[in-house]
N, C-alpha and C positions, 0 to 999 in steps of 0.2 A: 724797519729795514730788514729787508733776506738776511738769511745767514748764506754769506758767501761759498762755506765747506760743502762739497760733495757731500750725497747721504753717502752712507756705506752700509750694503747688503749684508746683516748677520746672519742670511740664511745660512741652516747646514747643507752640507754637500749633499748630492744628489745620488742615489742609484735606481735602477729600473729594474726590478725582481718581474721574468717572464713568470705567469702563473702565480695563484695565489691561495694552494688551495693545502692539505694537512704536510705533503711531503716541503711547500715551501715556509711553511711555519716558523723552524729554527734560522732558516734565513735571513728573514725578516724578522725575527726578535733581534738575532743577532749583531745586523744591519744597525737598527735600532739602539741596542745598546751602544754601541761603536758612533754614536751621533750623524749617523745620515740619516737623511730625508729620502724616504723610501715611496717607488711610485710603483703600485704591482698593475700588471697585464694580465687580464683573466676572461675571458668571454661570459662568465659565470659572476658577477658582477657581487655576488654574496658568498664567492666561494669560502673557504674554512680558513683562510689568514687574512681575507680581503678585508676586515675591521680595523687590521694591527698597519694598515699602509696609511700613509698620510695622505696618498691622492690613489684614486683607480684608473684605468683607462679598460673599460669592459666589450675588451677587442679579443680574438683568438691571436694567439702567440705562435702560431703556425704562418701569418704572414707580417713581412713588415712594415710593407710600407701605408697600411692605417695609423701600423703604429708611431714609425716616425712622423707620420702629418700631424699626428693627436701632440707628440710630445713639442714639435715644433711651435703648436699652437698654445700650449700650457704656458701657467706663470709659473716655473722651475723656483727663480729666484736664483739659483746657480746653473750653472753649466751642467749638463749631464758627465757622471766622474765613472760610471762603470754600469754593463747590464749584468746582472747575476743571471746565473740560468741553471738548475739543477735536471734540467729531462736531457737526456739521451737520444730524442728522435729532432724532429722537425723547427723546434726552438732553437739547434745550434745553430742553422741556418740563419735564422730571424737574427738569433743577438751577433753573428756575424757582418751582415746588414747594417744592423742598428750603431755598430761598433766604428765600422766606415763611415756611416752617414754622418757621424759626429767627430770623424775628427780620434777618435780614440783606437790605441792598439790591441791587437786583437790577433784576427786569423784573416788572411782571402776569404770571401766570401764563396768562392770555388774550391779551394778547396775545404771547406764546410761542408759543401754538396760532395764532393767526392768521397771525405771520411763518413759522411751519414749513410750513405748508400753501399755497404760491404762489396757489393761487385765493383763498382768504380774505386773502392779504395784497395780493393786486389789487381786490380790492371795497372793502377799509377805502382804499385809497390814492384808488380813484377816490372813495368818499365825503367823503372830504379832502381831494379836488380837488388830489391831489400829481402831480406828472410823471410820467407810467408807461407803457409799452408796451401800445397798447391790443392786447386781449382778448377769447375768450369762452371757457368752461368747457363740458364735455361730459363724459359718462360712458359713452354710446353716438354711437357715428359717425352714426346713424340720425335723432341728435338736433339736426344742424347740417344749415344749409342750404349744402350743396358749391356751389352756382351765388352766394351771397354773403360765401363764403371770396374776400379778396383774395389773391391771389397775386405775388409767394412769400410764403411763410407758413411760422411754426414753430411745431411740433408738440413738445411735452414733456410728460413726467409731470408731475401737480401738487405730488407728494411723490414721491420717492425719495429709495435710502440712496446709490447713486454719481453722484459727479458727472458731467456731462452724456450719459449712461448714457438711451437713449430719446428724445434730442434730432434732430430730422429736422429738414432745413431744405425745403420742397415747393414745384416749381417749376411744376410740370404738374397739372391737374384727377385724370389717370387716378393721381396719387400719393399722393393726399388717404387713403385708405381704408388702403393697408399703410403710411403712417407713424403715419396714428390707432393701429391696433393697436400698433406697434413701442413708441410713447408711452404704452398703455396698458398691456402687457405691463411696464413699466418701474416701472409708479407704483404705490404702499405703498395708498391710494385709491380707485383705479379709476376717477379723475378725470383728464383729460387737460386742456389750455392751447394753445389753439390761438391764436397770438398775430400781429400783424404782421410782416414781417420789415423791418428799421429799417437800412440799412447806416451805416456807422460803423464806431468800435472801443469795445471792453468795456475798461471801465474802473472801478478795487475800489479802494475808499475801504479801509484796516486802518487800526484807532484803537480806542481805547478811551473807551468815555461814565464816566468819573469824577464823583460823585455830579453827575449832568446836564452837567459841562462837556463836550465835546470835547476829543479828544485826538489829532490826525491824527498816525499814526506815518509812514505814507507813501500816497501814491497809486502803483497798480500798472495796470499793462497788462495785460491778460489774450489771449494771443494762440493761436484755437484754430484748428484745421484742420477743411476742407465736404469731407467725402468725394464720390466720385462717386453713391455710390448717399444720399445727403441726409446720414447722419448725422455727427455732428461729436464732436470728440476734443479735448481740452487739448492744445496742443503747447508753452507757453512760459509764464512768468509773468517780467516785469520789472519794473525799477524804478532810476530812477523814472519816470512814469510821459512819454509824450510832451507831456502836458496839465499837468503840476506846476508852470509856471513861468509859465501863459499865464493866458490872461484866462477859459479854463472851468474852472481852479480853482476859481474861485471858486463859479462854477455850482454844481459838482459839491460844494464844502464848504455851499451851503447847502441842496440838496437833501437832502443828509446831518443837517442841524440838522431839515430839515420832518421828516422821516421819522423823528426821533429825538420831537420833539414827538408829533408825531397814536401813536404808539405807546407813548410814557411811557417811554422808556427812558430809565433813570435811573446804574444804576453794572454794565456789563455789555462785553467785547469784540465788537466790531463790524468784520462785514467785508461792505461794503453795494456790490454790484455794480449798472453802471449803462451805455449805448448813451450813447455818442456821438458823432449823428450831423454830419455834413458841415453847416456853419452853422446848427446847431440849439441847444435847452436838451437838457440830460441828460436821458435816459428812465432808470427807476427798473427794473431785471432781478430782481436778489434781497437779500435781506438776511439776514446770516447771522450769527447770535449765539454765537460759539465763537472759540478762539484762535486757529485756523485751520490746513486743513491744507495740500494741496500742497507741499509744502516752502520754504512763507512763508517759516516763524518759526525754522526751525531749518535749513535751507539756506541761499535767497535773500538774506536780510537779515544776518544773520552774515557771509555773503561777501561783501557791497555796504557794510556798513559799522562801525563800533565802536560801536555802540547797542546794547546785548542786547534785545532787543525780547523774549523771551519771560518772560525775569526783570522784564521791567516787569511784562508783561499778568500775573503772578501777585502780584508786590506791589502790581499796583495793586488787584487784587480781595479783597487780604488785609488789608492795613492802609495807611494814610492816606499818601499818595505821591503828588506829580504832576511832570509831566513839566516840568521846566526852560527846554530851549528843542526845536523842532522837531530831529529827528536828520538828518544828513547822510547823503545815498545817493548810490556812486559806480556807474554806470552799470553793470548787472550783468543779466542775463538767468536761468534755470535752465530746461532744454530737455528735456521728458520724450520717451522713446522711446513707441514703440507701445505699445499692450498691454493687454488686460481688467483688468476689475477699479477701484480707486481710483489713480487718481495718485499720491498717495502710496507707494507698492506697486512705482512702475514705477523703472528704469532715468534716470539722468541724466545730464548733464554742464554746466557754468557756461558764461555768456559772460562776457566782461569787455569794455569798453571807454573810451575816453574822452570820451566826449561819449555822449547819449540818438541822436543821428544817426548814429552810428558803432554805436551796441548795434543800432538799426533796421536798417541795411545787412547786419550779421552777419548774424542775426535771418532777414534773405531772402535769406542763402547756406546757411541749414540745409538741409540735403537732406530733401523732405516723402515721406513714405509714397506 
């Protein structure tokens, strides 16, 4: 005679890591050790983490809808619980997609496209009158008036895949023309941002929007090097930040809340960089919907404090978790060497200190390129 009981599925839960290659490595351990059932998305079918996944789907992460047929058609075993996504370009789009398609909270799938594209997420910002670096957009040099470009001024792709990868800072009129190019050469678009130059310092909100709450994990400094011939380089990310404890926290935490409103972002990691200038409100630079990379979440913060921050941002996208109280950060730098390509990719070494004043001193005894 049958056994009349229902079976019951002890599959573990499900996520779908876009990419499988050295940057998403700690994701997927991570994943892993936390007990889900990890499916990676990789057009590269042997990329460098593609071992550590329990299933592959050997599609590009640039579009979604292979991928949702592929995972539709899989035996999951469970329901899909969360897509991780650590890139900054064209996957935010996909895992916004894929986040719809199933049922799961997320972002609009438009506005994904509006924040991936910095000229569309400068138009939605000025039409909601949020704080932003003013702007103007071009696709030909031929299309801008050089006699009412102020100067200095900075030139960047509207989209690209590395960071600050086509960024010119232009000081002189006769420079206007080979940074348009350098910026255009750079961009996924062929859209160029020709924007104000704002002095101050950059500064990146990393948090998590937990179904709508806020979740500030920390504010970061972002501290990059002006070449001689305009372009600029990452050279440092710390934390916390020299603004964590002052009174443009707060600025910068509500800037973080408008910009989380006027775009609907609802349950997604957030790393929203911002100018802030010498007695001014926050300008608005980028927003970035991914766990992040640079060596945030699996160098910088690991070595600043006892928070796992990247085993949050997974549980918090997977199942119902919220953060406790704000995480302690002890004064900690992570200083990349020269070199093409992504940041991530490059060469490093920590700082340490005891006080945010003493990480800044270090900080301007790095020896610069």
């Amino acid at each position: 005679m049958a056994d009349s009981k229902a079976s019951v599925d002890h599959s573990p839960p499900v996520v779908l890591c876009l990419a499988a290659g050295r940057s998403q490595r700690p994701v997927i351990e991570q994943a892993r050790a936390l007990g889900f059932q990890v499916i990676g998305v990789d057009k590269d079918p042997h990329a460098a983490a593609a071992h550590l996944c329990h299933q592959m789907i050997p599609l590009s992460t640039h579009d979604p809808m292979p991928i949702i047929q592929a995972l539709q058609n899989s035996s999951m075993g469970q329901p899909l619980g969360a897509v991780l996504n650590r890139s900054s370009g064209p996957p935010v789009v996909t895992a916004a997609v894929i986040n719809q398609a199933f049922g799961l909270p997320g972002v609009p799938a438009h506005r994904a496209r509006q924040i991936l594209n910095k000229d569309l997420m400068r138009e939605e910002c000025e039409r909601q009158n949020l704080s932003v670096v003013k702007h103007q957009t071009a696709e030909k040099f031929s299309d801008l008036c050089a006699e009412n470009i102020p100067l200095p001024c900075v030139m960047k792709p509207a989209l690209s895949l590395v960071g600050k990868h086509g960024v010119v800072v232009v000081e002189t009129s006769d420079h206007l023309a080979v940074a348009f190019d350098q910026a255009k050469s750079a961009s996924m678009t062929g859209k160029v941002l020709v924007e104000d130059y704002l002095p101050g310092h950059d500064v990146s909100v990393i948090g998590f929007f937990n179904h709508g709450k806020l979740e500030i994990l920390a504010l970061l400094d972002e501290i990059n090097q002006l070449h001689s011939d305009g372009t600029v380089s990452g050279r440092a990310m710390a934390v916390p930040s020299r603004f964590a404890n002052g009174p443009q926290a707060e600025s910068i935490t509500q800037l973080t809340q408008e910009v989380a409103e006027a775009f609907e972002l609802q349950h997604t990691p957030l790393l929203l960089s911002c100018r802030v200038p010498k007695n001014g409100r926050p300008q608005l630079m980028e927003i970035h919907l991914d766990m992040g990379g640079d060596k945030i979440m699996d160098v910088l913060l690991p070595a600043a404090g006892q928070f796992d921050a990247l085993q949050y941002m997974i549980q918090a996208q997977a199942s119902p978790i919220k953060m406790e109280a704000p995480p302690h950060w002890n004064p900690t730098a992570v200083v990349f060497q020269e070199g093409a390509g992504l940041i991530s990719d490059r060469t490093h070494h920590l700082l340490k200190a005891s006080s945010t004043a003493e990480l800044e001193q270090l900080l301007g005894e790095v020896p610069k390129p």
